[in-house]
LUMBA-736519 format. One record per atom (N, C-alpha, C): x, y, z; residue in three letters. Coordinates in steps of 0.2 Angstrom, whole numbers, plus 2048, in hexadecimal, padded with zeros to 3 digits. Layout:
REM LUMBA-736519
XYZALA;...
This chain:
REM LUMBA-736519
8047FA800UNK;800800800UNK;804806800UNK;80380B7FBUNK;80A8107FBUNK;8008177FBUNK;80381B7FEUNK;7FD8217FEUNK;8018287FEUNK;80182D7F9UNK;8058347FAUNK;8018377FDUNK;80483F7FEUNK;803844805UNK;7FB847803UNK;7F98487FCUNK;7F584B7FCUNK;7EF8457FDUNK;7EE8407FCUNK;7E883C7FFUNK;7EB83B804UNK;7EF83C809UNK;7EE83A810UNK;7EA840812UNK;7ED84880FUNK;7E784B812UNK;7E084D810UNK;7DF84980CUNK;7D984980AUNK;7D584280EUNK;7D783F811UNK;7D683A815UNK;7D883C81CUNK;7DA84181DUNK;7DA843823UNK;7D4847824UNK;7CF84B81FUNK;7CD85081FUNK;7C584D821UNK;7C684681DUNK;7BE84481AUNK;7BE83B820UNK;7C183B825UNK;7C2834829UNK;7C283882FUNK;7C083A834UNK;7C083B839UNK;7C483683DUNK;7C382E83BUNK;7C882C840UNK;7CE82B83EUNK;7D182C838UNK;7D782D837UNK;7D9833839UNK;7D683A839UNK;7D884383EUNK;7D7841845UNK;7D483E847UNK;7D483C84EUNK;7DD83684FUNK;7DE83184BUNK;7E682E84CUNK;7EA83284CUNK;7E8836846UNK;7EF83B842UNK;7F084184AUNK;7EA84484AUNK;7EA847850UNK;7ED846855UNK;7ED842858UNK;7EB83E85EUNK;7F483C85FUNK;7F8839859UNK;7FA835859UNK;80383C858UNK;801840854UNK;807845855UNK;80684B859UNK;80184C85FUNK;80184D865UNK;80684B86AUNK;80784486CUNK;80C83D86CUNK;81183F86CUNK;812841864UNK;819840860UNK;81C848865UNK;81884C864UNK;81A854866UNK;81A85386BUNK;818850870UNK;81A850878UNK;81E84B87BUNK;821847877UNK;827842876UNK;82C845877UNK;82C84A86FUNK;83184F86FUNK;833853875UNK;82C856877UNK;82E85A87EUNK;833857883UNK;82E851883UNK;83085088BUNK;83784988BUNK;837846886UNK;83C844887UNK;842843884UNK;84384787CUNK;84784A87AUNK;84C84E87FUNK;84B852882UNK;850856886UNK;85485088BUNK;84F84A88EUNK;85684688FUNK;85C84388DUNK;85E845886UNK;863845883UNK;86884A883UNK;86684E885UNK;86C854886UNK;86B85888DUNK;868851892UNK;869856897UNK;86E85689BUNK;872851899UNK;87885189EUNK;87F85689AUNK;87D858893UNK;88285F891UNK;880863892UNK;87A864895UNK;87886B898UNK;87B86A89FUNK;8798678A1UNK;87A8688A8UNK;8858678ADUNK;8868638A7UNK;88E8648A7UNK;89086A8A3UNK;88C8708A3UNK;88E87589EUNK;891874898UNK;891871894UNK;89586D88EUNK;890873889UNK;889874889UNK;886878885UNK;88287C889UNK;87E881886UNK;879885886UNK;874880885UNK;86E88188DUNK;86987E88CUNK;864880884UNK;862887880UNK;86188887DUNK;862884877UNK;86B884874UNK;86E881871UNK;86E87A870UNK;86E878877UNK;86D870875UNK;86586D875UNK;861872875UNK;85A870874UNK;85987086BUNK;85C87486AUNK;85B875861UNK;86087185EUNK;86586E860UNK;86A86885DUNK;86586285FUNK;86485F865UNK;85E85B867UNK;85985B861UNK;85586185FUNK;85286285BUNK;851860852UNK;857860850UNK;85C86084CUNK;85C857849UNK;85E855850UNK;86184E850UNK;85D849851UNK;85584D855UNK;850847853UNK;84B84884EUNK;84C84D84BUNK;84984E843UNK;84C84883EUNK;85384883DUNK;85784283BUNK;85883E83CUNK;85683C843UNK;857836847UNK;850830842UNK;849836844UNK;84383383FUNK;844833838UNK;844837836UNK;84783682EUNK;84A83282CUNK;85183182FUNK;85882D82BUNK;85782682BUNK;856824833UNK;857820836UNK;850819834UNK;84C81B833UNK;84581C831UNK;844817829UNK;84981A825UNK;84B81981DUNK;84F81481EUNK;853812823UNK;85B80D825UNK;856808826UNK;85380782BUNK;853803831UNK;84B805834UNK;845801831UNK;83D804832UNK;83C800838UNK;83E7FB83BUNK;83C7F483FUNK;8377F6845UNK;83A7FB849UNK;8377FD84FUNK;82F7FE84CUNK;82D803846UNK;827805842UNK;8247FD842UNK;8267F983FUNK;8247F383DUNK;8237EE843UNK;8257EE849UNK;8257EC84DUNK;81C7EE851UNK;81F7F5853UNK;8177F9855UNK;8117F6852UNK;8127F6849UNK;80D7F8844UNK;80A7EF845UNK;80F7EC844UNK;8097E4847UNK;80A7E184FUNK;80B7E4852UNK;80C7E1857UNK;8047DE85BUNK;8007E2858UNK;7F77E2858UNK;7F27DE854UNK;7EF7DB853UNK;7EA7D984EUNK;7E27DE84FUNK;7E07E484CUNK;7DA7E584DUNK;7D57E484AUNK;7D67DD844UNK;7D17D8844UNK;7D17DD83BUNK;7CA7DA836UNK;7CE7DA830UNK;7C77E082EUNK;7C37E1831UNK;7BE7E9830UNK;7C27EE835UNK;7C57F182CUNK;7C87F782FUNK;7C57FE830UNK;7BF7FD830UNK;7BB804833UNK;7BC80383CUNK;7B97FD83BUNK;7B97FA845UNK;7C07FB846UNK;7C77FA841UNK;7CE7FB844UNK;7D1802847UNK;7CD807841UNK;7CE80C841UNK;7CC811849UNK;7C480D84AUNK;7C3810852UNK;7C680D856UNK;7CA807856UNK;7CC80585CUNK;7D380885DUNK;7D7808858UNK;7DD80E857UNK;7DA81685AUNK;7D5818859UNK;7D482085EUNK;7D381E864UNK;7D0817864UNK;7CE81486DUNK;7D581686FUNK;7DB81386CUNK;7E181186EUNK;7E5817870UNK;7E481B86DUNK;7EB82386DUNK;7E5826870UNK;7DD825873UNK;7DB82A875UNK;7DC82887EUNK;7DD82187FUNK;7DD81F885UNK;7E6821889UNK;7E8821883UNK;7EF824885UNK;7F082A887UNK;7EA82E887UNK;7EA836886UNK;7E783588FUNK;7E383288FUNK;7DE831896UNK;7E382E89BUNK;7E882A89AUNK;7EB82589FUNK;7F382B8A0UNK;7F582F89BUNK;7F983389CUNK;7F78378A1UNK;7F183A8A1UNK;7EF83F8A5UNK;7EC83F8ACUNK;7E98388AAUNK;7E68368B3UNK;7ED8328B6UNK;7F48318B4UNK;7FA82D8B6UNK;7FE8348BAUNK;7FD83A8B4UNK;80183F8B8UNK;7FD8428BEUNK;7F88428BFUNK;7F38448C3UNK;7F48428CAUNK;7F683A8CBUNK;7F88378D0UNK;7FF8358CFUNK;8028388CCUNK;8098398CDUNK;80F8338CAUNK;80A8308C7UNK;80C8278C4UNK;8118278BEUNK;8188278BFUNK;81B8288B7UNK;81A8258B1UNK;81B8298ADUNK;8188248A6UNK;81C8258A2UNK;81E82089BUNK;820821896UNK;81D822891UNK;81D82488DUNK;818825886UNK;81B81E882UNK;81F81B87FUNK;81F81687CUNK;81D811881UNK;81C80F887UNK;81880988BUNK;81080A88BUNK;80D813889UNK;807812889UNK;807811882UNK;80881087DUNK;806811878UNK;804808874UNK;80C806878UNK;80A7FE877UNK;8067FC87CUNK;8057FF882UNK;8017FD885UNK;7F87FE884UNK;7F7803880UNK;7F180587DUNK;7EF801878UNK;7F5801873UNK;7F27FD86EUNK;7F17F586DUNK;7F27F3874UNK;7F27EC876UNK;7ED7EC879UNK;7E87F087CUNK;7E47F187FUNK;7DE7F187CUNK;7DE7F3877UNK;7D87F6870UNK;7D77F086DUNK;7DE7EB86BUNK;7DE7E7866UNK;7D97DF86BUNK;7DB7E0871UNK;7D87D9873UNK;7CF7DF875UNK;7CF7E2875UNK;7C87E5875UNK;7C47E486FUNK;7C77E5869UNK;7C67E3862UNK;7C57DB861UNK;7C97D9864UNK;7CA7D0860UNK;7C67CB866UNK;7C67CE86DUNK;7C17CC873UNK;7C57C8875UNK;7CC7C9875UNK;7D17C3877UNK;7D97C4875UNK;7DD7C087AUNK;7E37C2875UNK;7E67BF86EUNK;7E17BE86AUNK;7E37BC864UNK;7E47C385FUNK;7E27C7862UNK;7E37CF860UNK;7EA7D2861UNK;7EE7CC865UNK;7F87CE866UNK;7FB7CA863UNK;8007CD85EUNK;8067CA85DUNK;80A7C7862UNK;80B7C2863UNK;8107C1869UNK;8177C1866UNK;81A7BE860UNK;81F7C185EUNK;8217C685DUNK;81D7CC85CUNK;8207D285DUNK;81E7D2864UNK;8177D3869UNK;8197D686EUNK;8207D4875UNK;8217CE872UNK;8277CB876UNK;82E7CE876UNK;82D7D486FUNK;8347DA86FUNK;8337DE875UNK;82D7DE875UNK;82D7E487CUNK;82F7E3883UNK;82E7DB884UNK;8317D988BUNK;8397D988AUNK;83A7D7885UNK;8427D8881UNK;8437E0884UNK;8407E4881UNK;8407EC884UNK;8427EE888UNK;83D7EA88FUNK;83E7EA895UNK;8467EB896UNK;8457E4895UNK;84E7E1897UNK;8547E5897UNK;8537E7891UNK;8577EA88CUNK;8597F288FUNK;8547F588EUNK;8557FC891UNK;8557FE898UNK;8557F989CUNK;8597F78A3UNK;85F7F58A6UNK;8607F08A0UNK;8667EB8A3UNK;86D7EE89EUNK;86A7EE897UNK;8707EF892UNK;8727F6894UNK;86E7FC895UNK;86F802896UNK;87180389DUNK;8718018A1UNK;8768018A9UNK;87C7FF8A6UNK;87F7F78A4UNK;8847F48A2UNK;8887F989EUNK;8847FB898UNK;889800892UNK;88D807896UNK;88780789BUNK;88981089DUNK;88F80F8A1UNK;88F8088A8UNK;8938078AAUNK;89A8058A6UNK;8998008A0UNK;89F80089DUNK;8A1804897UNK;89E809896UNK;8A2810892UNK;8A4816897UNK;8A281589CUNK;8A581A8A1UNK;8AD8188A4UNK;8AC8108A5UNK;8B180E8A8UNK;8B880E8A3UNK;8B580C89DUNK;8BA80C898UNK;8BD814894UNK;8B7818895UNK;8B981F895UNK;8BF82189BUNK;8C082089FUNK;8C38208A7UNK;8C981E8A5UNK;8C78188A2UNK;8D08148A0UNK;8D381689DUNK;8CE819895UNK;8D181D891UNK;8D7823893UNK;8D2827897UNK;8D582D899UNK;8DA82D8A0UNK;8DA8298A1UNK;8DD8288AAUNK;8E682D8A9UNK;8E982B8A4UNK;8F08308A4UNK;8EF8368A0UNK;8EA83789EUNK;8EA84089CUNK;8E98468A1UNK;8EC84989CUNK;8EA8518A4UNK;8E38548A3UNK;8E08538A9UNK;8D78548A9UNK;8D585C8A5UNK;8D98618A6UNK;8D68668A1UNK;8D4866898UNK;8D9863897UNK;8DB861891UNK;8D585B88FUNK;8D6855894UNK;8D0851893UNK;8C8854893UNK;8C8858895UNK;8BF85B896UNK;8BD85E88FUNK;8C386388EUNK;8C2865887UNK;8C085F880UNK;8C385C882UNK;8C185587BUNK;8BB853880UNK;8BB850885UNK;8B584F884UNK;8AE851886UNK;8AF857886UNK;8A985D885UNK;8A885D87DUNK;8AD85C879UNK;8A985B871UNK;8A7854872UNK;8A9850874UNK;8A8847874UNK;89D847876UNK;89D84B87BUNK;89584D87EUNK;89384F879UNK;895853878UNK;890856872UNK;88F85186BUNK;89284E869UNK;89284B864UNK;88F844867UNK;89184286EUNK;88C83C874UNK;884840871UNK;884847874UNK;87A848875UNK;87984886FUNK;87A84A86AUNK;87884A861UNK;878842861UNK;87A83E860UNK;87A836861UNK;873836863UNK;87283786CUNK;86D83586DUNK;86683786CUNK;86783D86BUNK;86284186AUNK;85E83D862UNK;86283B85BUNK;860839855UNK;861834857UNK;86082F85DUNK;85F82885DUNK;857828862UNK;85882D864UNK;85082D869UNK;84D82F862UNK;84D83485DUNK;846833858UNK;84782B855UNK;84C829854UNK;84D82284FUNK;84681C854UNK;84981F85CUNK;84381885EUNK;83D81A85FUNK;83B822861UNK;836824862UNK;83182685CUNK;836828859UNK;83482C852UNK;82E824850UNK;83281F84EUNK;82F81984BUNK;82981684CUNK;827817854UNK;824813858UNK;81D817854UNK;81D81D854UNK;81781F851UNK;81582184BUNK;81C81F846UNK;81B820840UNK;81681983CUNK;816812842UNK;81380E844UNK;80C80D843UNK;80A812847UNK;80681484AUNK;80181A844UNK;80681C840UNK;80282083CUNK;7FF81D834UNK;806816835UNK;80381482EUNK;7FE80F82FUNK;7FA80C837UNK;7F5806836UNK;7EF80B836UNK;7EE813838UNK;7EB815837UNK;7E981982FUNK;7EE81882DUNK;7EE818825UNK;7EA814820UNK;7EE80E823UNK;7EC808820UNK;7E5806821UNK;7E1807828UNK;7DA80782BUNK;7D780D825UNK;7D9811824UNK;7D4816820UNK;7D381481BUNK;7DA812816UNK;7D880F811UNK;7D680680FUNK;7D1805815UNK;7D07FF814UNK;7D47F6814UNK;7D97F9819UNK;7DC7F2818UNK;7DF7F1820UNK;7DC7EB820UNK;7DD7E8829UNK;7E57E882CUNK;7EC7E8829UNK;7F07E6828UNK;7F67EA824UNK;7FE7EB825UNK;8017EF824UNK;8067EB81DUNK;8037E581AUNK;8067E3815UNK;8067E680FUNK;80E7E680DUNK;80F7EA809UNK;8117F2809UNK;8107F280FUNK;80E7FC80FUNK;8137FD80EUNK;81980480EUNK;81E80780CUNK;81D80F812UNK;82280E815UNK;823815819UNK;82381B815UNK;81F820813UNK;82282680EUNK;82482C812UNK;82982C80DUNK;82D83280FUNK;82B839812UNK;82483A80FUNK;820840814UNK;81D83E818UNK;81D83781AUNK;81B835821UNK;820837828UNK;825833825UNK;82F83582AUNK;82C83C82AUNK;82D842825UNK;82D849828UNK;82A84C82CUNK;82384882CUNK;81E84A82EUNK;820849837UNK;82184383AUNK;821840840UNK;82B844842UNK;83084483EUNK;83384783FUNK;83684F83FUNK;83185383FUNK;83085A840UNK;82A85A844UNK;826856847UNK;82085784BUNK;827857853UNK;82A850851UNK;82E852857UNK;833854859UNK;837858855UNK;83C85E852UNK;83A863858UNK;833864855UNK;83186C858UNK;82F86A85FUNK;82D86485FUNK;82A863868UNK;83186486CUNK;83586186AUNK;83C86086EUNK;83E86786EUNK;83B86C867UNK;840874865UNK;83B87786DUNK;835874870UNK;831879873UNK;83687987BUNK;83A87487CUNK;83F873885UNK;83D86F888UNK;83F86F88EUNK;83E86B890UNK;844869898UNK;84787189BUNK;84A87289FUNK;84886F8A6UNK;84586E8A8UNK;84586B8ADUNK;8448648ACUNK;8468618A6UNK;84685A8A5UNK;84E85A8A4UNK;85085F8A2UNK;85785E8A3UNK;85A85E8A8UNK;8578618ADUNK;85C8648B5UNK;85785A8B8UNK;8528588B7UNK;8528538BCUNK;85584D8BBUNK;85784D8B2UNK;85C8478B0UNK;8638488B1UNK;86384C8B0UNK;86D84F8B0UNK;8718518B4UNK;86A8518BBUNK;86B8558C0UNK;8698548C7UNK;86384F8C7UNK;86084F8CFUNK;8618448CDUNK;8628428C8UNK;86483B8C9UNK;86B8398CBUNK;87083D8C7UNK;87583B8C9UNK;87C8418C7UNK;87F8438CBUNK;8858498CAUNK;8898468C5UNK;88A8498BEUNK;88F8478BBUNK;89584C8B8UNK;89984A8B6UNK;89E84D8B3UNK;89E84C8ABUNK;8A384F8A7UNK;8A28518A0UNK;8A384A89FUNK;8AA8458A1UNK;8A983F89FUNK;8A583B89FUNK;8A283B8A6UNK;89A8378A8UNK;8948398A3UNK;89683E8A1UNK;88F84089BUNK;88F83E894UNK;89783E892UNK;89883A88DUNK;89883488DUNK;899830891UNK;897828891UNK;891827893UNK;88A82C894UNK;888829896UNK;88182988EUNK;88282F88BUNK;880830885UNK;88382C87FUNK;88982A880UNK;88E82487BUNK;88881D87EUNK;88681E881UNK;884817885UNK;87D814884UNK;87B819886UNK;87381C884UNK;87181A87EUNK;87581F876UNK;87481E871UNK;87781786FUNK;87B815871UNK;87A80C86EUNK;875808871UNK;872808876UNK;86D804879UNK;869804874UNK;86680B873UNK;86180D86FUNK;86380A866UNK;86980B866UNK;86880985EUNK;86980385DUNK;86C7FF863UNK;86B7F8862UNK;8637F4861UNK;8607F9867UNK;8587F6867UNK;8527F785FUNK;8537FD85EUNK;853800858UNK;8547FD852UNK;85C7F984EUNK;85E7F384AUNK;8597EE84CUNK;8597EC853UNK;8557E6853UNK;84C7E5853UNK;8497EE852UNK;8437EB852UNK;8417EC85BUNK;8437EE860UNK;8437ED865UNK;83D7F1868UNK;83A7F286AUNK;8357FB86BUNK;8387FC873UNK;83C801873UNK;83F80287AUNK;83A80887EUNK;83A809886UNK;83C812887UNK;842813886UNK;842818883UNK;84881E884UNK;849820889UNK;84682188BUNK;846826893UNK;84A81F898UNK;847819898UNK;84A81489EUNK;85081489BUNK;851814894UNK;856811892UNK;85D818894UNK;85B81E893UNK;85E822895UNK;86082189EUNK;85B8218A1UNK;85C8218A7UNK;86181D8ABUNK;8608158A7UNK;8638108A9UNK;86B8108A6UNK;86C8158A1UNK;87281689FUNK;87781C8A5UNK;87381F8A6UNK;8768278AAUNK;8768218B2UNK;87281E8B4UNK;8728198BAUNK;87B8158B9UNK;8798108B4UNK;88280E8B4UNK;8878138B3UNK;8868198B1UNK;88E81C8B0UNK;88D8208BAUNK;8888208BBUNK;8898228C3UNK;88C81C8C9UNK;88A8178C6UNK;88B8108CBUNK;89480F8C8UNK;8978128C4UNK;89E8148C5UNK;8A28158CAUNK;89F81B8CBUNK;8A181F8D2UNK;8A081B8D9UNK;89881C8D8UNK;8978178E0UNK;8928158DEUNK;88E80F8E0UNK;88680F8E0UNK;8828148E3UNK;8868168E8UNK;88081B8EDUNK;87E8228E9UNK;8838228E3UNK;8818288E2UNK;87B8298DCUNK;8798218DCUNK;8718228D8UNK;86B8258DDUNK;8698278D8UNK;8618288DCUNK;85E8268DBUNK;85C81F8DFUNK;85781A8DEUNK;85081A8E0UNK;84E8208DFUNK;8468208DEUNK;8468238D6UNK;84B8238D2UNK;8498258CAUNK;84781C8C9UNK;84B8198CCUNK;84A80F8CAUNK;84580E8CEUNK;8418128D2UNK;83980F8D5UNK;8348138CEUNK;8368198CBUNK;83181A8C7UNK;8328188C4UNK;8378158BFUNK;8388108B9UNK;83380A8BBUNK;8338078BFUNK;8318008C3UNK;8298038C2UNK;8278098C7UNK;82080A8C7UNK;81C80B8BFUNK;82280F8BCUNK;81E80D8B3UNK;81C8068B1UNK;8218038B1UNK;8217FD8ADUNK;81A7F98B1UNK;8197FA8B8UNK;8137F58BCUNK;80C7F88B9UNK;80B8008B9UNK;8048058B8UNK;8038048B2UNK;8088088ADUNK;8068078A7UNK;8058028A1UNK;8067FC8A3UNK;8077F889CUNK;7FE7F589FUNK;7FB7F28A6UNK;7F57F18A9UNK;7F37F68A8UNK;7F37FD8ABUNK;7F18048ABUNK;7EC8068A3UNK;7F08068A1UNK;7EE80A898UNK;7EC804893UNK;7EC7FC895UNK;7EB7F9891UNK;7E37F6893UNK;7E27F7899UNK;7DB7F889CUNK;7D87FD89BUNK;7D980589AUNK;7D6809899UNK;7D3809890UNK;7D980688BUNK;7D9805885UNK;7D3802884UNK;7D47FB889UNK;7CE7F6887UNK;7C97FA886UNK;7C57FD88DUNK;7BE7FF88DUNK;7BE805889UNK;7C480B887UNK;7C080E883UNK;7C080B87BUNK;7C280687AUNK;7C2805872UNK;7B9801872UNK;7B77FC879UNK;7B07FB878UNK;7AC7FF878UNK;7AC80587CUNK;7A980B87BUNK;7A9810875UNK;7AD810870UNK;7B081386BUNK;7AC810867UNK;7AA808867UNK;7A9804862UNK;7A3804865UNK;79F805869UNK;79780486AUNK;79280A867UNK;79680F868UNK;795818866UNK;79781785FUNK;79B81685DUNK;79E818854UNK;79E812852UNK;
């Protein structure tokens, strides 16, 4: 299924529930960018390495490319999302159960922050659309288990690999530098950060970017009649579209996301910011190559955690690892129950 810019927006104008996904769904993308975009450059801001300013707009820069580029290389993450669901072969009925799905995500985000409950945007989003789909099919015959089985991989993954990576690029950066004279060393790697948070930054749209480019093509695909993503082809004003939506969300800040990653989890130095961004960005582009659907946000966190447990363990802050934990338990039950009900209410009204 191949479809150009100018009938999508003529199927945006004349489909209500495809303006309601489209809607709904780069809302998401633009508050992605906000909010988790900037934890890619918060530890060169906060080791003065740049201008918060300045590395919002590089940030900005690098997740516009991250989606674009990386998108064109390497789609899996997209593909992974885009079946991981079966919403049954009547794609009028698929297309309401996908607004159930991004509309329940909008409710579960709001009533989570309300009671103070962390969330992730890519665990409500697989958790919403796994929610909708057994609401659709009256069972789990509406989940891919080969794909949803990436996502316990995910778990693992942006946990375990990105604590190990952070600790063994910090400790190997240490080795590295152990006989240099430290003024001289901060200078290189004050470029090395910078060159680290661009890395991460255009690896966070690479996995975030795709999740929802996913996301945009079953609701495409539902408009024009077809149960299933066979054959489709990602178009290239789709990539711009989802990578400028979260360009500018990231270009709007997001300073106090910087001061509480780079700053109130764990005290770092220029060299600990550069391992922990070197560390970070391969988690993610390994998961990325493999099709993986990770957080970002744990994946980053659990990377800044291991370049801290260098120093000493005490110096983590171990309720950022009770809120990772409290995500993972609220939101995957949380948003995939709220999904169910409203997709059968979605479906008894429309």
């Amino acid at each position: 299924m191949t479809i150009s810019f100018s009938n999508f927006l003529g199927q945006v104008i004349t489909n209500p529930g495809l303006a309601i996904t489209v809607f709904l769904t780069l809302g998401v993308i633009f508050v992605n960018g906000w909010t988790n975009a900037p934890n890619a450059i918060a530890t060169t801001v906060t080791t003065r390495t740049m201008r918060p300013k300045t590395a919002i707009v590089m940030s900005a820069v690098f997740n516009f490319f991250g989606v674009l580029i990386m998108t064109q290389i390497n789609s899996s993450v997209a593909s992974t999302i885009s079946n991981m669901v079966d919403f049954g072969s009547d794609s009028r009925h698929a297309m309401i159960a996908l607004s159930a799905a991004l509309f329940s995500i909008v409710v579960y985000s709001v009533g989570a922050s309300y009671f103070g409950i962390p969330t992730s945007e890519s665990h409500s989003l697989i958790a919403g659309l796994t929610g909708a789909a057994i609401a659709m099919q009256n069972g789990l015959k509406g989940v891919n288990g080969t794909e949803w089985i990436k996502v316990i991989y995910g778990l693992f993954l942006s946990l375990f690999l990105g604590f190990v990576l952070g600790w063994l690029v910090c400790k190997l950066v240490i080795l590295i530098c152990r006989n240099f004279e430290r003024k001289r060393t901060n200078k290189y790697i004050s470029y090395a950060q910078i060159l680290g948070s661009a890395a991460m930054s255009f690896m966070h749209g690479a996995q975030d970017g795709q999740k929802f480019i996913g996301v945009l093509l079953l609701g495409i695909a539902f408009a024009n009649g077809h149960s299933d993503l066979v054959n489709t082809f990602i178009p290239i004003w789709l990539m711009i579209i989802c990578s400028t939506v979260m360009g500018v969300g990231t270009s709007v800040g997001g300073e106090k996301i910087i001061k509480a990653v780079g700053m109130d989890m764990v005290k770092l130095e220029k060299y600990q910011g550069f391992a922990f961004d070197l560390a970070g960005a391969l988690c993610i582009l390994i998961s990325t190559l493999t099709g993986v659907p990770i957080s970002t946000t744990h994946t980053k966190t659990s990377a800044i955690m291991g370049v801290g447990a260098v120093r000493r363990l005490s110096s983590i802050n171990l309720s950022v690892v009770k809120d990772m934990m409290l995500t993972w338990v609220f939101t995957f039950p949380g948003c995939g129950i709220i999904s169910y009900i409203m997709a059968k209410i979605f479906m008894a009204f429309f």
